[in-house]
C-alpha positions in Angstrom: 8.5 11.6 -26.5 10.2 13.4 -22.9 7.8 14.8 -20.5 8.3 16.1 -17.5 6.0 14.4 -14.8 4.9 16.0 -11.6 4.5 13.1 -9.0 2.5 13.7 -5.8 2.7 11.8 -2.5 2.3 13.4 1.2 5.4 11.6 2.6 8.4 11.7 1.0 10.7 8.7 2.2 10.1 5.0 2.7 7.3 4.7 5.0 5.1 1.9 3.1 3.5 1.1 -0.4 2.9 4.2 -1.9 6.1 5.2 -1.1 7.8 2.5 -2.7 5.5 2.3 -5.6 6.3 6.6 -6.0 9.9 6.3 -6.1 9.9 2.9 -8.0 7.8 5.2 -10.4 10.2 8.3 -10.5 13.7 5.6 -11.2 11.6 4.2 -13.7 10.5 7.4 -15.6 13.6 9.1 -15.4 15.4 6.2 -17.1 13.5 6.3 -20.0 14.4 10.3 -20.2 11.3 12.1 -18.7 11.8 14.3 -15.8 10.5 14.3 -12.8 9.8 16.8 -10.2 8.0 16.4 -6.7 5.0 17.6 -4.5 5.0 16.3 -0.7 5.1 17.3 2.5 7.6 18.7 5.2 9.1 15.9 7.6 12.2 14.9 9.2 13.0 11.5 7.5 12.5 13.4 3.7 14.9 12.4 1.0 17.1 15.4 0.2 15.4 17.0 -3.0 15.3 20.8 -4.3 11.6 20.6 -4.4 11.2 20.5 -1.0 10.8 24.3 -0.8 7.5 24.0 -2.4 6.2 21.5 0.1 3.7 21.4 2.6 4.7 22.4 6.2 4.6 19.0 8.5 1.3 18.3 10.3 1.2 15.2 12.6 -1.9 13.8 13.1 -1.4 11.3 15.5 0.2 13.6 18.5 -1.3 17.2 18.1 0.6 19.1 20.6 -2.4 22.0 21.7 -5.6 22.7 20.5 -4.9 25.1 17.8 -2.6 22.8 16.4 -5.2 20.1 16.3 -8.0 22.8 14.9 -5.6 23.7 11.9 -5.4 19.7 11.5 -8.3 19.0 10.8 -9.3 22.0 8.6 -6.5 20.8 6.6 -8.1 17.1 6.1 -11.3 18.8 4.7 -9.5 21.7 2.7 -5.7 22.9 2.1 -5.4 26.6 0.5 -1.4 25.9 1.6 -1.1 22.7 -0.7 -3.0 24.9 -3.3 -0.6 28.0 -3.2 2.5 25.7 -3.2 1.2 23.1 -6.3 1.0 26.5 -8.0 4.0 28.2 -7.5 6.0 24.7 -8.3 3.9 24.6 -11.2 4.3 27.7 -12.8 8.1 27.1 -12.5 8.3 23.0 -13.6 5.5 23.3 -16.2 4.5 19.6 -16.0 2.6 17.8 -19.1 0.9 15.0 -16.5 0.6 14.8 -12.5 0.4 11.4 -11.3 -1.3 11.7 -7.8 -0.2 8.9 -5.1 -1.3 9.0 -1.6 -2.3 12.3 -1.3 -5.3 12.5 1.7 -5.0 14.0 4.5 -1.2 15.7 4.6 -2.2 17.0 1.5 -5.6 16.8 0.7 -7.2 16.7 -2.7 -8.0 20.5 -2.8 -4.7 20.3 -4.9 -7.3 18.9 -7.8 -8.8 22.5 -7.7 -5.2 24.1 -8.6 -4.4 21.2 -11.5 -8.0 22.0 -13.0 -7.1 25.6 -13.1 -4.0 25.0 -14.6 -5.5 22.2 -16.8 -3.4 19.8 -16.7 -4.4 16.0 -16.8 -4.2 13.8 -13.8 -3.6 10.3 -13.1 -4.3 9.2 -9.7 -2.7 5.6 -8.1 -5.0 4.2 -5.6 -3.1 2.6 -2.8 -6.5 1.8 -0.5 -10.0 1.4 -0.5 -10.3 5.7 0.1 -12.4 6.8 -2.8 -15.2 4.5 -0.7 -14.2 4.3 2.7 -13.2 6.9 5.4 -10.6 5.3 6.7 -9.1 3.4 4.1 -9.3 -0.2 4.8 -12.5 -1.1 4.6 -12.9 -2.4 7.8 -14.8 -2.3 11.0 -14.2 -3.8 14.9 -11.5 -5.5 13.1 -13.4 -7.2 10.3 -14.5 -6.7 6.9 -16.9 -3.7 6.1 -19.2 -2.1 3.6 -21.6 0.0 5.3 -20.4 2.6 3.1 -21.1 1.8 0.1 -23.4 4.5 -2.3 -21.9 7.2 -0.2 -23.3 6.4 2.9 -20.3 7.8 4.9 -22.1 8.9 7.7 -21.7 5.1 8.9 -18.3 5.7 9.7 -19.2 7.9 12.8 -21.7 5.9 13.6 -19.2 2.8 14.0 -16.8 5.0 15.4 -14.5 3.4 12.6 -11.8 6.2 13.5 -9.9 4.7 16.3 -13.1 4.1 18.5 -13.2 8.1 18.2 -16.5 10.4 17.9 -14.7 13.3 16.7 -11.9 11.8 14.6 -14.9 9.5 12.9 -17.2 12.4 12.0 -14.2 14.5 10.9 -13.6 11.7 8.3 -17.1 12.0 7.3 -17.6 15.1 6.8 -14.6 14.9 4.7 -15.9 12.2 2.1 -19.2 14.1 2.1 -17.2 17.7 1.2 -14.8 15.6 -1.2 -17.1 13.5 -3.3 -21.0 14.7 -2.9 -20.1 18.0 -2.6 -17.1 19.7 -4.4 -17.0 16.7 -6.5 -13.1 16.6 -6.5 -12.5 13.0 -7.4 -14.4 14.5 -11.0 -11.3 16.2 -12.1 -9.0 13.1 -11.6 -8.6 11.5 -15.6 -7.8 8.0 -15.1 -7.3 6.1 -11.8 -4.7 3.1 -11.7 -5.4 0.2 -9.4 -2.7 -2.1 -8.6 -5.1 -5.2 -8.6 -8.3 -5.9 -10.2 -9.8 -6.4 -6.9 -10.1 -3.5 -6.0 -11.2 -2.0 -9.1 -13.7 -4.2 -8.8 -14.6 -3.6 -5.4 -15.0 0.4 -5.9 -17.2 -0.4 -8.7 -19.7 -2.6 -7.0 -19.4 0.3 -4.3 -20.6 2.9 -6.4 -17.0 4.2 -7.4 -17.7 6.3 -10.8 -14.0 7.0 -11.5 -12.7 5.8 -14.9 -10.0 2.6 -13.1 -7.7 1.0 -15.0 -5.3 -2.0 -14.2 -2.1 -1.4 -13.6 -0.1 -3.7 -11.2 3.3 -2.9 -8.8 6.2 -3.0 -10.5 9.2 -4.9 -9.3 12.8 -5.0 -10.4 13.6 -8.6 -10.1 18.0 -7.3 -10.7 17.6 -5.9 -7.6 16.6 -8.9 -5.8 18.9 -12.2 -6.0 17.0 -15.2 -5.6 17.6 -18.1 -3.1 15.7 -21.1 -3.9 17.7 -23.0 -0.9 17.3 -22.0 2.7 18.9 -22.5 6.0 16.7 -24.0 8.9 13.5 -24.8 9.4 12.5 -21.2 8.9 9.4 -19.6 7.9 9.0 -15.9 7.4 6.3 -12.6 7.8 7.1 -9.1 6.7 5.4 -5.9 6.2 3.4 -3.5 9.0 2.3 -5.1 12.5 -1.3 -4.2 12.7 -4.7 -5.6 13.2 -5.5 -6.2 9.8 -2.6 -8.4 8.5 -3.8 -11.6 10.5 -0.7 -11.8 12.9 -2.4 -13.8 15.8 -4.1 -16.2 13.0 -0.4 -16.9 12.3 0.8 -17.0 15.7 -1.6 -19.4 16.8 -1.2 -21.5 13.9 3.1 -22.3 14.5 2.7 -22.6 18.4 4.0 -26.2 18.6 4.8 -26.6 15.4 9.0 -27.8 14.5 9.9 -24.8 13.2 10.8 -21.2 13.6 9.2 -17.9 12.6 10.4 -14.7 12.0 8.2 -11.6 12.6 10.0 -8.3 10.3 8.4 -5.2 10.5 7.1 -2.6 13.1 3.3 -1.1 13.7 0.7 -0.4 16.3 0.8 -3.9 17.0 4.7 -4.8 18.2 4.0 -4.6 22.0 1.0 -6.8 21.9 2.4 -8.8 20.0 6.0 -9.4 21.9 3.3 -9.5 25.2 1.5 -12.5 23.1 4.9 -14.4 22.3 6.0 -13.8 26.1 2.5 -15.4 27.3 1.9 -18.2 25.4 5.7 -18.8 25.7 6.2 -19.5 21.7 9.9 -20.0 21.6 9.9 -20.7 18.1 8.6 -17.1 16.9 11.6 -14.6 16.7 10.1 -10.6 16.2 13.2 -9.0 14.7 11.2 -5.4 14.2 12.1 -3.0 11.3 15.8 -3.9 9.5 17.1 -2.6 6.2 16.3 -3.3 3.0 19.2 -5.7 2.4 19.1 -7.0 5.7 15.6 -8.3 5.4 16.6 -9.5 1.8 19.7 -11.9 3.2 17.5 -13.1 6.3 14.3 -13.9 3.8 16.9 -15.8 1.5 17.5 -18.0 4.4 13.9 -18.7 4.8 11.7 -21.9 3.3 8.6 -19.7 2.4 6.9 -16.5 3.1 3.5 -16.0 4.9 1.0 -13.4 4.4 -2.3 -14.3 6.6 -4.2 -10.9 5.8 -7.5 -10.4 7.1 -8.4 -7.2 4.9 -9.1 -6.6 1.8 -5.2 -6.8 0.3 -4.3 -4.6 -3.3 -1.8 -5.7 -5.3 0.9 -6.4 -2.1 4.6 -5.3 -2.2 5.3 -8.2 0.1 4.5 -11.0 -2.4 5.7 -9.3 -5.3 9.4 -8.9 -2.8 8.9 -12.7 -1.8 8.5 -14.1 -5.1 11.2 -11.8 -6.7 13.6 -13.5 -3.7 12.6 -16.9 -5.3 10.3 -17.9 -2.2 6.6 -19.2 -2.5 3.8 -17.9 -0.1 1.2 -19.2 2.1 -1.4 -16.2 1.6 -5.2 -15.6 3.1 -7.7 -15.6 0.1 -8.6 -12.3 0.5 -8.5 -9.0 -1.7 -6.2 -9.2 -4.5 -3.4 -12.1 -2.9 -5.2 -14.8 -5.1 -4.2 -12.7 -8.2 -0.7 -13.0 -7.1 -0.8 -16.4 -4.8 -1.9 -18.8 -7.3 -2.2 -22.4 -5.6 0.1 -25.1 -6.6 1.7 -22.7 -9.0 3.3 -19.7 -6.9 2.1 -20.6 -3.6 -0.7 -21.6 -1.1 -4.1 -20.0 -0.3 -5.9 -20.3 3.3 -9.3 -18.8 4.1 -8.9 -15.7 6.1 -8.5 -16.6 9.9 -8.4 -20.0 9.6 -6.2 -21.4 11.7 -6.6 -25.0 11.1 -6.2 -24.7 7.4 -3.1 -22.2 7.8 -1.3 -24.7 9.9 -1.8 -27.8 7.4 -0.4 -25.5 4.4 2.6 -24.8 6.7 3.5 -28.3 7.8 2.5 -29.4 4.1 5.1 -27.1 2.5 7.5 -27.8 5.2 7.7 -31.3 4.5 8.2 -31.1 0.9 11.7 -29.6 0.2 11.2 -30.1 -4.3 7.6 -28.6 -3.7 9.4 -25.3 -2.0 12.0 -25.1 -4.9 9.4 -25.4 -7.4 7.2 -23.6 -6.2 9.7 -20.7 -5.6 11.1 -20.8 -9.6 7.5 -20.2 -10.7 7.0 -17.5 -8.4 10.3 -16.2 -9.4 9.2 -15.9 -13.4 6.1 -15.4 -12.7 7.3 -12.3 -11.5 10.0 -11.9 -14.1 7.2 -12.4 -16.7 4.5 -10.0 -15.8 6.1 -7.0 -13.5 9.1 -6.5 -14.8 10.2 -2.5 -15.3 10.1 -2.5 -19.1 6.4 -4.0 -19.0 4.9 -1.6 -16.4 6.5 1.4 -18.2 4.4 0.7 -21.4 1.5 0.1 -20.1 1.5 2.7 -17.8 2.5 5.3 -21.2 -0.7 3.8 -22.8 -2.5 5.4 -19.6 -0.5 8.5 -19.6 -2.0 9.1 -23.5 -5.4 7.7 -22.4 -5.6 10.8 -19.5 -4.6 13.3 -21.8 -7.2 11.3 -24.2 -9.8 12.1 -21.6 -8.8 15.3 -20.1 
């Protein structure tokens, strides 16, 4: 049976995951019939949509320009009556049956839960991060793995100044979990939560996380991606953001010296240190290319022997891998978070322990050497792929959750 499906995301173009995982969701549901109609948040890069009168006006966090502007920022991370008015009046007019809730906090802020109780409508809620448990997402601290927050003891956050070495940003964030989840209890009136990888239902569990999870991996259209199981040089590949927490130096260090090239794709906080790093240590055999276009970084990973993802956080259910595998190319992943669910050694892949350089370097030079090992390794990854993330399967299961919220609500 049709519904129509409100989906909820504070950006509204390609910026990461969620977005992907948002729009993959909308293609997906309007093929089989349902519509869809959209709640995000003003910005220059949005997709054209005849939504976007309901949205949120644009608030950028990282460069208030004057105090006031700043003041009304951070009022809005703890509580947005604008979000509430807007939800409502696109409401009244779509008349959803479900609301699937991506990356909402923040931009939007889950004051919107108020407005879809009142309207009483059940809601499904993707988690992208490690949010519901920690103030600023990723679960990590001075650059390494953290729980201090565990059983709601967010108040470890400003003490660790865990918001970019900030007093004020860290308390802000906080005070925010504390208003959220001790206090208005907001997270309450969310039906079913999906996780992308088992890890990280697992991990908000052992945290304290009281949220009803269920498993529900990325989806990835493997027609869309035309596999190479061939490649041209001695190339190795990385892709996604540049920041801290996806091991970037463990992999530099690892291929200086080494007879081969690798290619840095993507842009983050991270580019200029890391161009400064390349410069330094004079590593003419790492090439940073910075942000390309989707097909552009599809024919230069084709050309490449094998993907690596050296993550030193706690990983979901990565786009990356799913993209690499889909391409027909193995990885060489940290075993960290939820890679190993993907990066199955000897079958998809290689796994390294997180940071370790020594043992990221033999996996590399090991899979370099053995051309048949790449190509098999790459076929697997390819149906593994094919087998268990394909559109048709992800649409089912994610119907079975659909009745299981309105079950529950």
């Amino acid at each position: 049976m049709a519904m129509k499906v409100l989906l909820v995301n504070k950006f509204f173009f390609l910026k990461g995951g969620s977005e992907t995982s948002l729009f993959d969701t909308a293609a997906l549901l309007e093929k089989k019939g349902h519509a869809v109609s959209y709640f995000s948040m003003e910005h220059p890069e949005n997709h054209e949509s005849s939504y976007a009168k309901y949205f949120v006006s644009n608030v950028d966090y990282e460069n208030p320009r004057s105090f006031s502007e700043k003041l009304k920022a951070s009022v809005r991370i703890l509580y947005s009556w604008e979000a509430r008015k807007k939800l409502e009046r696109l409401i009244d007019v779509e008349k959803p049956d479900m609301v699937h809730l991506h990356n909402i906090h923040h931009q939007i802020s889950p004051s919107i839960l108020h407005t879809l109780e009142k309207r009483d409508l059940p809601v499904v809620l993707t988690l992208h991060d490690y949010k519901m448990v920690c103030p600023v997402y990723t679960l990590m601290r001075d650059g390494r793995v953290c729980e201090r927050c565990r059983q709601k003891r967010f108040y470890h956050c400003t003490i660790g100044l865990c918001c970019k070495g900030s007093f004020a940003k860290s308390l802000l964030n906080s005070l925010e979990m504390y208003l959220h989840h001790n206090w208005l209890h907001l997270y309450d009136r969310v039906d079913v939560f999906l996780s992308p990888s088992e890890f990280l239902k697992n991990k908000l569990l052992e945290m304290g996380f009281k949220g009803k999870i269920a498993h529900l991996p990325n989806v990835i259209d493997t027609t869309r991606f035309e596999p190479s199981y061939s490649w041209e040089g001695e190339k190795i590949a990385y892709f996604g953001r540049l920041s801290k927490e996806k091991g970037l130096y463990t992999l530099l260090r690892a291929v200086e010296g080494l007879p081969l090239e690798c290619q840095i794709f993507g842009d983050g906080p991270e580019k200029e240190n890391i161009l400064r790093w390349i410069t330094e240590k004079n590593l003419g055999n790492v090439r940073l290319w910075g942000h390309l276009t989707q097909e552009k970084l599809k024919e230069e990973l084709r050309k490449a022997m094998f993907v690596v993802l050296p993550s030193q956080w706690y990983e979901n259910n990565p786009l990356s891998v799913l993209e690499a595998f889909a391409l027909g190319k193995p990885v060489v992943g940290a075993r960290i978070g939820g890679i190993p669910e993907l990066v199955r050694d000897g079958e998809t892949g290689l796994t390294f322990e997180p940071g370790n350089i020594g043992e990221l370097k033999k996996n590399i030079l090991y899979l370099s050497n053995d051309s048949e090992k790449i190509m098999s390794l790459g076929k697997t990854a390819r149906q593994h792929v094919e087998r268990n993330y394909a559109p048709e399967i992800h649409y089912q299961k994610l119907m079975d959750i659909y009745k299981r919220a309105k079950d529950n609500h």
